[in-house]
MIZA-993421 format. One line per 5 residues: their letters; for each residue y, z, x of C-alpha. Coordinates in steps of 0.02 Angstrom, whole numbers. Layout:
a = Y,Z,X ~ ... $
This chain:
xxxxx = 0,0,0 ~ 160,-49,77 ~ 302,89,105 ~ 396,-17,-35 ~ 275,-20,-151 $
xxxxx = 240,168,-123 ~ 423,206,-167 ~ 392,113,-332 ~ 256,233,-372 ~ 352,375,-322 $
xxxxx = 508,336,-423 ~ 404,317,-575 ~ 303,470,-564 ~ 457,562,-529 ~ 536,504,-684 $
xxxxx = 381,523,-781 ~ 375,702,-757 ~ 563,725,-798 ~ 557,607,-946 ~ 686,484,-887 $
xxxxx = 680,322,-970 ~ 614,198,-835 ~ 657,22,-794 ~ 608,-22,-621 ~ 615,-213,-567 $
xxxxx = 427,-262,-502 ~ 385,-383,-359 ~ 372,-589,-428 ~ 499,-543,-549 ~ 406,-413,-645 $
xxxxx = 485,-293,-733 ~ 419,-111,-796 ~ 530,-27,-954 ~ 470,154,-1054 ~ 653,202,-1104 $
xxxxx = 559,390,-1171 ~ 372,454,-1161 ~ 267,360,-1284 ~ 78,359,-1300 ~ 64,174,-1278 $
xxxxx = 95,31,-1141 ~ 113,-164,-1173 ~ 48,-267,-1029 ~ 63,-446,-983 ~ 3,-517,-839 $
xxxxx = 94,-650,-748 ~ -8,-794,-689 ~ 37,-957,-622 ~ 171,-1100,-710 ~ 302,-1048,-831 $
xxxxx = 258,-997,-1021 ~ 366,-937,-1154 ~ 293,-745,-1159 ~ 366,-640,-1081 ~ 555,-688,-1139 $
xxxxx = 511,-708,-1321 ~ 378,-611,-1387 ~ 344,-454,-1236 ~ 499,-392,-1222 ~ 517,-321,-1400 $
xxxxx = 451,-145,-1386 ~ 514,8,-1311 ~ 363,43,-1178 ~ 306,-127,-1084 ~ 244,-165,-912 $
xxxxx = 254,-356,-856 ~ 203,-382,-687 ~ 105,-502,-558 ~ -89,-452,-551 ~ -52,-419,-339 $
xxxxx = -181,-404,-214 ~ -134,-239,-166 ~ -167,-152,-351 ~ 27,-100,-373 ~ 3,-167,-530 $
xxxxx = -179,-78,-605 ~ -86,82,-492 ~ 65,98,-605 ~ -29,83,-749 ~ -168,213,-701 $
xxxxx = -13,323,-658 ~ 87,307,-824 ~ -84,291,-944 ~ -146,464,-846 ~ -8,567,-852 $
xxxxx = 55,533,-1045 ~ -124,549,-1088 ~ -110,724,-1017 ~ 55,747,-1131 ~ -11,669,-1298 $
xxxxx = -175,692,-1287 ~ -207,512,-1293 ~ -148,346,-1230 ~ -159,149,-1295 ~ -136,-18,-1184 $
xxxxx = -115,-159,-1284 ~ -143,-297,-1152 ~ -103,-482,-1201 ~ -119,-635,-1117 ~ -91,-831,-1163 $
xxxxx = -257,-919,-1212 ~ -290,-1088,-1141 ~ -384,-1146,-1304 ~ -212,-1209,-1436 ~ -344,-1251,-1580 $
xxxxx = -424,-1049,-1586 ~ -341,-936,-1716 ~ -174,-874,-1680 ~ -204,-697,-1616 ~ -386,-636,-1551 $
xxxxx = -382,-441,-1550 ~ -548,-391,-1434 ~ -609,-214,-1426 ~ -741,-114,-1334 ~ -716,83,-1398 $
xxxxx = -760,137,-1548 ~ -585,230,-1521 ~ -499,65,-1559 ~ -568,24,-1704 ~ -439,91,-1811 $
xxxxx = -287,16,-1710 ~ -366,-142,-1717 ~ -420,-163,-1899 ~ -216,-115,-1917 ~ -171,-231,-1805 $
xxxxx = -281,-380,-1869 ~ -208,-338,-2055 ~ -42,-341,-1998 ~ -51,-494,-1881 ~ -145,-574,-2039 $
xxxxx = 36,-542,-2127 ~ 142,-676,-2005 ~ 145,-838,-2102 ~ 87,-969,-1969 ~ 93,-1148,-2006 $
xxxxx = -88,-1240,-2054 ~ -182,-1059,-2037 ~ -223,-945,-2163 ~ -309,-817,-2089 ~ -204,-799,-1923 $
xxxxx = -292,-642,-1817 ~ -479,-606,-1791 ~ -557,-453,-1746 ~ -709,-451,-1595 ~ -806,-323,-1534 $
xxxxx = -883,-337,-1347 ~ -973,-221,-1228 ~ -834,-225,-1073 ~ -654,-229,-1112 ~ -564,-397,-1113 $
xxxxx = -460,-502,-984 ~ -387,-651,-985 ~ -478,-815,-910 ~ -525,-789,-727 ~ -447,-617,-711 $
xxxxx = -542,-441,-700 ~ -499,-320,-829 ~ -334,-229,-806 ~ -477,-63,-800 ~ -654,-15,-797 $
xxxxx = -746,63,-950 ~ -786,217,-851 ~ -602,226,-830 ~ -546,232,-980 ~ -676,319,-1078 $
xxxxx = -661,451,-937 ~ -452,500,-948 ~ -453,469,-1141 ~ -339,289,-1138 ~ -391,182,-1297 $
xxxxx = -387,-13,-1239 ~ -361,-149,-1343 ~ -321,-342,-1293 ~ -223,-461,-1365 ~ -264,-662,-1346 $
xxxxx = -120,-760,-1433 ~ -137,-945,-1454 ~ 8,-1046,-1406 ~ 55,-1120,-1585 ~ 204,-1096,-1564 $
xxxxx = 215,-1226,-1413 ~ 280,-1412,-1447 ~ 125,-1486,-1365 ~ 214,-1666,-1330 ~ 364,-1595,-1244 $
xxxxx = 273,-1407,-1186 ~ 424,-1297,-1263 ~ 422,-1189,-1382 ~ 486,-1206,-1576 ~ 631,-1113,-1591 $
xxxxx = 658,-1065,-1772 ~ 438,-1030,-1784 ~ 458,-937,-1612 ~ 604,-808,-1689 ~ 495,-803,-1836 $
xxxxx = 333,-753,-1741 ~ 437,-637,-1641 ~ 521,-543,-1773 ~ 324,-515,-1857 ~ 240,-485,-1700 $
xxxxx = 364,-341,-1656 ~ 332,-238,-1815 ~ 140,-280,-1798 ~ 130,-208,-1649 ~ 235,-61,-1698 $
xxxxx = 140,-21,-1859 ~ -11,-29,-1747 ~ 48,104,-1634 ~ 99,202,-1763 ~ -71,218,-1829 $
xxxxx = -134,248,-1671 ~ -8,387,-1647 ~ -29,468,-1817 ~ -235,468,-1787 ~ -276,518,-1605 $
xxxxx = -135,606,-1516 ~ -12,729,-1510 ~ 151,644,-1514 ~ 264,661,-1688 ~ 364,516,-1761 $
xxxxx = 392,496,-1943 ~ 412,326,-1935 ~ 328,189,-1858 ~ 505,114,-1821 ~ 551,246,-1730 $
xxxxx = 432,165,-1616 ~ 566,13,-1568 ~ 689,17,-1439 ~ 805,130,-1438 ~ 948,42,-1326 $
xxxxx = 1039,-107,-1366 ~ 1070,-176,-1174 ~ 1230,-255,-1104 ~ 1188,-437,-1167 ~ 1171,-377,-1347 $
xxxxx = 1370,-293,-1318 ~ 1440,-425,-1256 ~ 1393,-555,-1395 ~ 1444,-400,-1503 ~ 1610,-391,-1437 $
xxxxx = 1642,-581,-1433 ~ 1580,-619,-1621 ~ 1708,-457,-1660 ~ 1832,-536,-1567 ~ 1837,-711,-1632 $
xxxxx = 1842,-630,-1808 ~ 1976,-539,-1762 ~ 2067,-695,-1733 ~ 2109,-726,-1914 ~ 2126,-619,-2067 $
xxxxx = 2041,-720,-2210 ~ 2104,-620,-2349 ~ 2267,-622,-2288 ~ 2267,-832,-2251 ~ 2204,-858,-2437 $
xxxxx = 2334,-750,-2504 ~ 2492,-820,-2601 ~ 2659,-782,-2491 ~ 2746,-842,-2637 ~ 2668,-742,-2789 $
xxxxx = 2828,-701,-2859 ~ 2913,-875,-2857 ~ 2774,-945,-2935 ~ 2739,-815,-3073 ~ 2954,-878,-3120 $
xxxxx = 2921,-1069,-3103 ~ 2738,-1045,-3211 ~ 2856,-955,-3334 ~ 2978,-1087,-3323 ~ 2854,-1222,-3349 $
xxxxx = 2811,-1123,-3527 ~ 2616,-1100,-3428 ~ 2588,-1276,-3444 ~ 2605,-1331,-3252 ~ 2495,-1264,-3143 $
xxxxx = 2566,-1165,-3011 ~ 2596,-1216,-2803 ~ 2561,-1087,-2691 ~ 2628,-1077,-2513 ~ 2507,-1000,-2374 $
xxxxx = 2524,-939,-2193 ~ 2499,-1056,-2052 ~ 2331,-1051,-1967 ~ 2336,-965,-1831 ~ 2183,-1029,-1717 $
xxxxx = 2118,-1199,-1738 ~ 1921,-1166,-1832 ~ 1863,-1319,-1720 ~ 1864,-1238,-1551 ~ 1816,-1079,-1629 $
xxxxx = 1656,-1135,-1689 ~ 1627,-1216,-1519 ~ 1643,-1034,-1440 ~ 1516,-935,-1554 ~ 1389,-1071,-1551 $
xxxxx = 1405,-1055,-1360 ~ 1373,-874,-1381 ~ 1173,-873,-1317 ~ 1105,-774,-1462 ~ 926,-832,-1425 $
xxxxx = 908,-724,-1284 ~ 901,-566,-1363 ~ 746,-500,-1379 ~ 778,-374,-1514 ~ 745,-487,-1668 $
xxxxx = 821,-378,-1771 ~ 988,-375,-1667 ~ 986,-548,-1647 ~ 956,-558,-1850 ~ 1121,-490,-1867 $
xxxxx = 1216,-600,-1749 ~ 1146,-747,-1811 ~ 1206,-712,-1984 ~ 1370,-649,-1937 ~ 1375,-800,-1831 $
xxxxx = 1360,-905,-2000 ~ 1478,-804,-2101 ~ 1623,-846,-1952 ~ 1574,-1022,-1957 ~ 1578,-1034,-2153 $
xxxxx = 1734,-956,-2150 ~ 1798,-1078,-2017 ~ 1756,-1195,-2150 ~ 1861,-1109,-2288 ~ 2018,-1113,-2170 $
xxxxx = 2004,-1305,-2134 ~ 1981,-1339,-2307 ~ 2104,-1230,-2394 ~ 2185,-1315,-2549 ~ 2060,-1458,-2539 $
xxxxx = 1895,-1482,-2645 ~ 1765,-1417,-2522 ~ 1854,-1250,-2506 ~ 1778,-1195,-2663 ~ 1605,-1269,-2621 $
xxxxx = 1608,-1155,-2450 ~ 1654,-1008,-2562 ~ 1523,-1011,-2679 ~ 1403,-1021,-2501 ~ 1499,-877,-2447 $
xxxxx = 1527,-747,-2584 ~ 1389,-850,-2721 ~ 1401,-902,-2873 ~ 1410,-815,-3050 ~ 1235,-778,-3132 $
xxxxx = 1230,-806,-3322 ~ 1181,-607,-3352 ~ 1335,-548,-3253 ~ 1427,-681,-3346 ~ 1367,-620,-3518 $
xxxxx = 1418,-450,-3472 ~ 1571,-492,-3423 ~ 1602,-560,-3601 ~ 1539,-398,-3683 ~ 1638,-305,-3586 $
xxxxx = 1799,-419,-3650 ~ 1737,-383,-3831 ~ 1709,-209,-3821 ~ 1839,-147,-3753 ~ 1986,-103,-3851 $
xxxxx = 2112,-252,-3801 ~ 2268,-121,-3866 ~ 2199,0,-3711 ~ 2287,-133,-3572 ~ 2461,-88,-3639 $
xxxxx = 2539,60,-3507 ~ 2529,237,-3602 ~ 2616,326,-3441 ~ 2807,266,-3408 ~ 2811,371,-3248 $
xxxxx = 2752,254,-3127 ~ 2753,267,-2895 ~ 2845,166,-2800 ~ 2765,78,-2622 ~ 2867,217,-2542 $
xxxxx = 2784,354,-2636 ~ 2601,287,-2659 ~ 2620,242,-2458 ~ 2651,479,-2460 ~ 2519,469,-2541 $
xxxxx = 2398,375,-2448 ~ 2474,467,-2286 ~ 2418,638,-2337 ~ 2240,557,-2396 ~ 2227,467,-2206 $
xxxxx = 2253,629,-2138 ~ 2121,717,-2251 ~ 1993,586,-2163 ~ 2062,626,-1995 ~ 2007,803,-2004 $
xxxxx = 1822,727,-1999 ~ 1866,594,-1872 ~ 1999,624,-1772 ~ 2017,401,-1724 ~ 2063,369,-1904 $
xxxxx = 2241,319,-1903 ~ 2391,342,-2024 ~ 2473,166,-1997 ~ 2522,111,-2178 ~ 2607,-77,-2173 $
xxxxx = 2716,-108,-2332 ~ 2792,-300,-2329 ~ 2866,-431,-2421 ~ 2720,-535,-2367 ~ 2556,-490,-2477 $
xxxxx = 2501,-489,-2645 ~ 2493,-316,-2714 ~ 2383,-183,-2597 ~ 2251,-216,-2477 ~ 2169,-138,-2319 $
xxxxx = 2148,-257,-2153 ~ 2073,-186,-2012 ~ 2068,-24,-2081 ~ 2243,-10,-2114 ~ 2316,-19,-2285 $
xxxxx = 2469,-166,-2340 ~ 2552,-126,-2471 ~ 2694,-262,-2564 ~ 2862,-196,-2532 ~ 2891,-200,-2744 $
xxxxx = 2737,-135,-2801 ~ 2733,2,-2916 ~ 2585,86,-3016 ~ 2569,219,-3143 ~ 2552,391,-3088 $
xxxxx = 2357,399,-3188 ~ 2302,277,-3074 ~ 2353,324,-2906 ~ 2218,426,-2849 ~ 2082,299,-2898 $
xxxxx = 2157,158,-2823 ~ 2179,278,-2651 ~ 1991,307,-2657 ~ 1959,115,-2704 ~ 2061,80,-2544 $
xxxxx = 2043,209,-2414 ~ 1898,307,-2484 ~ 1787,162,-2453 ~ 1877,8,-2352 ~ 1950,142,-2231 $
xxxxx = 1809,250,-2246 ~ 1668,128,-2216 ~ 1795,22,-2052 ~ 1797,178,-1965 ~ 1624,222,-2009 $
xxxxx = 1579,81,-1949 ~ 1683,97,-1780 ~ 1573,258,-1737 ~ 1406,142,-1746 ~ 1387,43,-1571 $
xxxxx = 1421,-119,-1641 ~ 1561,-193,-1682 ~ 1481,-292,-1811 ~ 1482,-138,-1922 ~ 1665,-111,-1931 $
xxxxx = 1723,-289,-1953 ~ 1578,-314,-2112 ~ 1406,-391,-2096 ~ 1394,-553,-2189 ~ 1409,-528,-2367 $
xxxxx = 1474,-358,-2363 ~ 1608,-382,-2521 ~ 1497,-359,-2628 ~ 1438,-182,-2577 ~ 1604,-164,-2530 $
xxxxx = 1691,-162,-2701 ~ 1563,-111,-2788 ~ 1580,52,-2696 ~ 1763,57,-2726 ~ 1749,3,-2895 $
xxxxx = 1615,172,-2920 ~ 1759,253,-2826 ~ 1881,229,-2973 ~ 1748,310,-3098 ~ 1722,442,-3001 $
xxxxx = 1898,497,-2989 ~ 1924,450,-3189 ~ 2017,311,-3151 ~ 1895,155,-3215 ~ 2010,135,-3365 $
xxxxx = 1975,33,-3507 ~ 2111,-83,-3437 ~ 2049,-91,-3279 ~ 1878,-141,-3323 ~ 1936,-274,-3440 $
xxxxx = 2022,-347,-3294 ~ 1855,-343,-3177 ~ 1783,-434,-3302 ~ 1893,-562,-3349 ~ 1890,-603,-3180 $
xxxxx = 1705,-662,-3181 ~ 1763,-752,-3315 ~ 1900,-854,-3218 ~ 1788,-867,-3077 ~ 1654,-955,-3212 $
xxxxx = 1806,-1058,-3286 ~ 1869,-1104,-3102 ~ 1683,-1161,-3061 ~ 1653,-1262,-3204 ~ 1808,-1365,-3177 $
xxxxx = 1938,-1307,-3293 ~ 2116,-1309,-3235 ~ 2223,-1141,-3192 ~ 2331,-1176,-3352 ~ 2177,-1185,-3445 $
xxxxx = 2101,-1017,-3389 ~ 2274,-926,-3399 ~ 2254,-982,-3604 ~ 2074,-933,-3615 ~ 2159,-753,-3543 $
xxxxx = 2287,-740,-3636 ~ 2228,-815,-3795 ~ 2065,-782,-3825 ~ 2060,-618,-3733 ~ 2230,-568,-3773 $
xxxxx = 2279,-514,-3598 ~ 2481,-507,-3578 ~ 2544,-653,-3477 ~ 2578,-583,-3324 ~ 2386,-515,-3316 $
xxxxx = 2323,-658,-3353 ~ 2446,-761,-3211 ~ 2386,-638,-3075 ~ 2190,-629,-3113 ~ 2183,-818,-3111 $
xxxxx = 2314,-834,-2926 ~ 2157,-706,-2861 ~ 2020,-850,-2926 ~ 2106,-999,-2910 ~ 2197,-968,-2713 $
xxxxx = 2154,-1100,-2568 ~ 2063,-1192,-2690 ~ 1943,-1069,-2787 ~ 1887,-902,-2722 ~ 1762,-833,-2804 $
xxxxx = 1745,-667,-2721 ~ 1832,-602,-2848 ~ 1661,-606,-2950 ~ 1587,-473,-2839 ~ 1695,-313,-2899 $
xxxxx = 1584,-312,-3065 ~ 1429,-359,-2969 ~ 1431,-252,-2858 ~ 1469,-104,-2974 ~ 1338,-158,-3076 $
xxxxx = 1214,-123,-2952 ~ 1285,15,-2874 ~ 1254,89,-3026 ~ 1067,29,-3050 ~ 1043,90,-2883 $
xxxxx = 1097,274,-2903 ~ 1003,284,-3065 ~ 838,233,-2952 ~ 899,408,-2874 ~ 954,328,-2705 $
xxxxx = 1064,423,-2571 ~ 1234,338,-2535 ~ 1241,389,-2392 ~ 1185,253,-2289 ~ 1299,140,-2396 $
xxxxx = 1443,238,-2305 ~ 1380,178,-2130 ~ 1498,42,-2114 ~ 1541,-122,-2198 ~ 1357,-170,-2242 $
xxxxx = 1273,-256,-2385 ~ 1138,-178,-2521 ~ 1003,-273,-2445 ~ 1048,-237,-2257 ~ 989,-75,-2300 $
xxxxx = 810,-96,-2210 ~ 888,-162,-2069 ~ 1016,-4,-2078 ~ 854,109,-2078 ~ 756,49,-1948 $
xxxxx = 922,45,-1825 ~ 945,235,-1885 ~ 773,262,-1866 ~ 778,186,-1685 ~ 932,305,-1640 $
xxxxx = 1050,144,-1613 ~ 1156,189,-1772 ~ 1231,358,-1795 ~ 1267,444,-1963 ~ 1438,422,-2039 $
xxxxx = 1556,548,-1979 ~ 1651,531,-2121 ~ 1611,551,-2328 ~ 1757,515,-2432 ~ 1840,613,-2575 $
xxxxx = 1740,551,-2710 ~ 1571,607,-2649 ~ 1624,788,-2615 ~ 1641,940,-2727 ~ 1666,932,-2898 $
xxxxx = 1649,734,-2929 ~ 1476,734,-2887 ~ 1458,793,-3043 ~ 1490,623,-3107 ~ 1327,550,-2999 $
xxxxx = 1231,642,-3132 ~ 1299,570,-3265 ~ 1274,382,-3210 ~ 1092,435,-3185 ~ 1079,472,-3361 $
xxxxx = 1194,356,-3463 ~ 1074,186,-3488 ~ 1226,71,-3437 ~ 1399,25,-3414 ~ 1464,30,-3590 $
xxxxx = 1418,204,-3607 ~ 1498,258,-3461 ~ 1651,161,-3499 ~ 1676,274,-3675 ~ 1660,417,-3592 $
């Protein structure tokens, strides 16, 4: 054994016995990783030419050993040294060993097995291999028994029997058929290889698990807590980039009117039979060579499928958005939208009507004459800011009020507020915890997580978003009659908008049919009809709609809180909690504290949203 090699063993046993997480570069560019003690060890073996393994399917796990099968044994050492001594700990140890096999036409995965110790992991791991949909097989892993353990093709097994019958190590070997290799040009499909990675990761996972949970020692309540626990400096920097590009441009605030007021006067002027012009900001990057810069960004090199998930999607969402900006005021604007924030189902559109029937019309009309300036509700929101800073001392008071938006909104997690807006003293409160009790809440939630991606939304996040804000306004007594009649005349609109009919023609179907007073009806249709047809505006009823369905399934909001996420992130948000990569939200607002929880219990027992809207 050379001296360097001896200093390799040495370093690891060191850190072993200190439980340091380990990631020591290997001769012929192997690489050993165990970032904390676990009772289990991936292996791959490098041979001779180039293949696709290691990169894209062996780096996914949290405790993997890729190295060069040497002639002086460092290789069978370190794992003698690291199976031995966290056998000791858990009472147990697994290697998983898998190797490339040279026949492309044999089923996908060929788990061998030579213990009757192994039989358990292996029946797991068979079932859950069996669960990756692989092109032209249906049954995609096979199970073999065999009297010596397994190696691959002209190589000696990593150990003997004796071995590891003798220190208590289970062994279990893994031959994977190169499907996933273009055999004309000899590289890999992308889109099947991300696919195969993503469902050979939680395979493998699931199959420690069970081994964990039957034959050692070691506790974990959740096979994903079984990942990787560390998201390394590639991952960050893609993270940071994708934030900052988004940064770049405030979509809201570049589909926004700058001339709301002008235009309500000219509509008036026109007797509502003109439709109105609205006047924009200029753009303020050019979406081409943005696009160019996040398709550089090399995404397919992260080896944490579920981290590169979530750039790839937020990657889309940038792009579509791109999309929205070049197109603003033309046709396809709309079409990107409905890709974007989706289109209106017919049972949210039927409620939507109800909810215009229902409702007493007479309830819009203003029953309060005391009513806030932007001055005063900016006090307000001041003193509410500073009630969040006592959990997290980064949240800042920074209130913007300007000539240059459309009523109240928060960007970047601070809140704009129109220099002339006013609103009645009733609904203050709510609208505080609509706006900073969830969009300032859940951006500096989200700042506390170690992405980026968390604070500046994941793709699809409105939804969530303002349904949480909308549940906000209940909680607080604020989801007046009024209000709701305005959430859902703006599915309405968005409906109208979508099936072609013209801004004056919605504003009548308002104010007409639904006998909402002009200036309503004027604003609710500038929300749908800006840059050409946004239909985000859909989502607020949506997404309340199934907030509430999903407390009455007795769900914890809690994880809703974690940042700017969407309902059906919320796996992905477990297993990255479960993995100790996100934190829990430092801060809960207003409405989930003391005596409005009350209110929780209430939406679990009411059967739906008419119910809730008489009380």
């Amino acid at each position: 054994m050379t001296d360097a090699n001896q200093k390799i063993l040495n370093r690891l046993q060191d850190k072993l016995k200190k439980s340091e997480p380990i990631h020591i570069t290997l001769p012929g560019n192997g690489l050993l990783k165990i970032e904390k003690p676990v009772p289990f060890l991936l292996v791959y073996r490098l041979g001779e030419g180039r293949d696709y393994f290691p990169n894209r399917l062996g780096k996914t796990e949290s405790a993997y050993l890729i190295a060069e099968d040497d002639a002086e044994g460092l290789m069978r050492r370190i794992i003698q040294i690291v199976s031995t001594l966290l056998a000791d700990r858990f009472n147990g140890f697994l290697i998983v060993e898998t190797w490339l096999s040279p026949k492309v036409y044999q089923s996908p995965f060929t788990i061998h097995i030579s213990q009757k110790r192994a039989i358990d992991t292996a029946r797991k791991l068979d079932a859950e291999l069996n669960k990756i949909p692989i092109p032209s097989w249906g049954k995609t892993s096979v199970l073999k028994k065999q009297q010596e353990p397994a190696a691959p093709t002209d190589m000696q097994p990593l150990l003997k029997k004796d071995y590891i019958d003798k220190y208590g190590i289970t062994f279990v070997g893994l031959e994977i058929a190169p499907v996933y290799v273009n055999e004309a040009t000899g590289k890999p499909y992308p889109l099947f290889l991300r696919e195969l990675r993503a469902g050979y990761s939680r395979a493998l996972r699931k199959s420690f698990f069970e081994f964990i949970r039957l034959q050692t020692s070691f506790i974990a309540s959740h096979f994903q807590m079984l990942g990787t626990t560390i998201i390394d400096d590639k991952a960050r920097e893609i993270d940071r980039e994708l934030a900052a590009y988004t940064k770049m441009f405030d979509f809201l605030m570049l589909v926004t009117p700058i001339n709301a007021d002008a235009a309500w006067e000219e509509f008036q002027n026109a007797n509502y039979a003109k439709n109105p012009v609205f006047h924009y900001r200029p753009m303020p990057v050019d979406p081409e060579l943005i696009k160019r810069k996040i398709y550089n960004l090399p995404i397919e090199d992260i080896t944490d499928p579920t981290i590169a998930f979530l750039f790839r999607d937020k990657r889309k969402e940038i792009d579509r958005m791109l999309n929205m900006m070049q197109e603003r005021e033309k046709h396809d604007f709309l079409l990107s939208s409905l890709q974007l924030f989706g289109p209106v189902s017919e049972q949210l559109l039927d409620v939507a009507k109800a909810l215009l029937v229902a409702v007493d019309a007479g309830s819009e009309a203003a029953t309060e004459t005391k009513r806030l300036t932007a001055a005063e509700f900016a006090l307000m929101a001041q003193k509410e800011l500073k009630w969040l800073r006592a959990q997290d001392s980064s949240v800042s008071s920074n209130i913007r009020i300007a000539d240059d938006i459309e009523g109240i909104l928060v960007s970047k997690g601070v809140l704009n507020i129109n220099s002339g807006f006013g609103i009645s003293k009733k609904r203050a409160q709510p609208l505080l915890q609509h706006e900073i009790g969830t969009h300032v809440v859940t951006y500096y939630n989200g700042k506390a997580q170690p992405l980026e991606l968390f604070s500046i939304g994941v793709p699809g996040y409105e939804e969530l978003q303002e349904g949480l804000a909308v549940l906000a306004e209940y909680m607080t007594n604020g989801l007046t009659a009024s209000r709701m009649r305005t959430l859902a005349a703006r599915v309405v609109a968005v409906q109208e908008m979508i099936s072609g009919k013209s801004f004056v023609d919605t504003f009548h179907l308002l104010s007409d049919k639904y006998t909402f007073a002009p200036h309503s009806a004027f604003n609710i249709c500038m929300r749908v009809y800006r840059g050409g047809g946004l239909t985000k505006d859909a989502v607020y009823l949506k997404g309340f709609l199934n907030i509430i369905d999903y407390i009455k399934k007795g769900k914890d909001l809690k994880h809703l809180l974690i940042g700017k996420i969407r309902e059906d992130y919320l796996p992905v948000v477990q297993e990255l909690i479960h993995r100790n990569i996100l934190l829990e939200a430092p801060i809960t607002p207003r409405f989930l504290q003391g005596d409005f929880l009350a209110k929780l219990e209430t939406i679990k027992k009411e059967a739906n949203i008419f119910k809730m809207i008489q009380q």
